[in-house]
N, C-alpha and C positions, 0 to 999 in steps of 0.2 A: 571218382568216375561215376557216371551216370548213365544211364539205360534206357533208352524210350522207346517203347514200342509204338509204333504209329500206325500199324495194321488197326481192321481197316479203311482207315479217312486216308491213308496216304501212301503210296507205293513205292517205297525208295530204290527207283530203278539207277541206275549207274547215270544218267541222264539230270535225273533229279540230284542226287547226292551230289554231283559233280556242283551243280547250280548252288546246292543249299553252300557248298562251303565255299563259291566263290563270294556270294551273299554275306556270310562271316568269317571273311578274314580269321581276325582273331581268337578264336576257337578252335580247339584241337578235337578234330572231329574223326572217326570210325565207323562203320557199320558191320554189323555181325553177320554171320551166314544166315540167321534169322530173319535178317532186315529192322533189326534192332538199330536204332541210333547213338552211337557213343561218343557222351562229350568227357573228354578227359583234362583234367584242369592242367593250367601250365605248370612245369619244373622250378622246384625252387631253384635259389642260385647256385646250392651245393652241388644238385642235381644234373644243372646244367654245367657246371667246370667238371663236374666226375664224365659226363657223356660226350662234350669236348674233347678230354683227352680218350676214351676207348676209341671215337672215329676217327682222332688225329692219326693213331695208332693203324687204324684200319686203311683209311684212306695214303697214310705214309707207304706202308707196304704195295699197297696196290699201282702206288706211282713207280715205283721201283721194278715190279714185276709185272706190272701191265697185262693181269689177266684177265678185268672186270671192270665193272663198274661199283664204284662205292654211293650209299644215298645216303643222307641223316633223317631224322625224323618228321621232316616236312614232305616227305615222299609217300605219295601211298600205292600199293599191291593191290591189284583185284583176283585175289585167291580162287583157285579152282572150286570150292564152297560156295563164292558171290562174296564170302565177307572183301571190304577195304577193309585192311592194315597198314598201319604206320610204324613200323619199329623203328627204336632210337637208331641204330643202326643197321645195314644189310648193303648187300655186297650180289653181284647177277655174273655172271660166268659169261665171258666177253661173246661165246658164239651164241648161247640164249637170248645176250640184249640185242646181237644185231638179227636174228631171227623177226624180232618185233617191228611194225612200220611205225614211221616216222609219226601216225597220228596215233600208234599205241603206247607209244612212248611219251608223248604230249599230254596222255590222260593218265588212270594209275593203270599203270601197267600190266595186262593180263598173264599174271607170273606170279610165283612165289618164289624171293630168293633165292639163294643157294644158301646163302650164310645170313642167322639173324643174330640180331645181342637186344636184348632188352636190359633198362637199368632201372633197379625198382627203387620206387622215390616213396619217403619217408609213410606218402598217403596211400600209396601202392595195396592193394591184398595180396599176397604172396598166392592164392590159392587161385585165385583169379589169372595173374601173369601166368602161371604158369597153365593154367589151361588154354591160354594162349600162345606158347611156346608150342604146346602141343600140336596146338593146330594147325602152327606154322611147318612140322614133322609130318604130318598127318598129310599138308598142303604140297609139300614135295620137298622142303628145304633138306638138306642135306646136313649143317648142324647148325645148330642156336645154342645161346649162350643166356640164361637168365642169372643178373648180377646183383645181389643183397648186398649192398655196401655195410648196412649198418649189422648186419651176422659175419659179414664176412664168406660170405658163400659165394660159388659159382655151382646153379646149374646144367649141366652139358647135355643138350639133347641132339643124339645122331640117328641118324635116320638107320631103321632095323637093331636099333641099340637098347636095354633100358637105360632112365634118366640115370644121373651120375651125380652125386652132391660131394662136392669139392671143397673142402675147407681150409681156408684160409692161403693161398696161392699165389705165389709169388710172380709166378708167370703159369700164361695155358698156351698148349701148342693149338694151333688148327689143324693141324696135316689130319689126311691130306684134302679134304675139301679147299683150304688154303695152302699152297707148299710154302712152309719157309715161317708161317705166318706164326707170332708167338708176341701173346698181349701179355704187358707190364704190366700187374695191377698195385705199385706202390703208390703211382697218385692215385690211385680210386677209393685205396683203403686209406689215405690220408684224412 
């Protein structure tokens, strides 16, 4: 991951940002509440089959119980801070998404999930993700999940909670942010 600050030759208003990444497709792009620029390089292929299956997982549940909306990681948040995020997964509480009009929906969203997961890839800083999980706490969500495949951890962060380090888990409930909702992690730890 990389950091650019572009203050100030360049004002990355939500207008611009929106531009810059329609300009690069392929780049996985971020901005901080700073107005820092983050390019984050693409998922290896482990990465990508381990983040497949958590939103398979997320998204199955949510067809089932039809109480939200689920996004994968090509979705971005425009956080109550200013920062865009993109988490690998997140999930919107059906009367919050329909609160949003049809052209806030079109752009990143002015919201912070309810539910986030990030899954840390081999190039990941752990100290970094997770000050981004924070944020995402701090932003309104209600719980996030940060997922160390290769420790084997789940961090749990719920909103008014301290963080929670989970070792080695066979499955995690969400209740009740999600009722019902309880992620396998036998493929992840595979």
């Amino acid at each position: 991951m990389i950091a650019l600050n572009l203050r100030p030759t360049l004002q990355l208003t939500d207008d611009v940002f929106e531009q810059l990444c329609r300009q690069n497709p392929d780049l996985r792009l971020e901005r901080s509440a700073q107005g820092e620029l983050i390019a984050m390089p693409p998922a290896g292929s482990e990465t990508g089959y381990r983040n497949v299956d958590l939103l398979g997982q997320l998204w199955q549940w949510n067809r089932q119980m039809q109480l939200g909306v689920v996004f994968d990681s090509s979705a971005g948040f425009t956080l109550p801070n200013g920062a865009i995020r993109c988490p690998d997964a997140a999930w919107v509480a059906k009367s919050r998404w329909e609160r949003l009009t049809p052209e806030q929906r079109r752009k990143f969203a002015p919201l912070c999930p309810d539910f986030v997961v990030e899954l840390k890839s081999p190039t990941d800083d752990l100290a970094t993700l997770q000050a981004k999980l924070q944020e995402y706490i701090d932003n309104g969500a209600q719980l996030a999940w940060l997922i160390d495949p290769e420790a084997q951890q789940v961090y749990s962060y719920c909103a008014g909670q301290t963080v929670q380090r989970i070792d080695h888990p066979e499955v995690l409930c969400a209740d009740p942010v999600l009722p019902n909702f309880v992620m396998d992690f036998a493929l992840i730890w595979s």
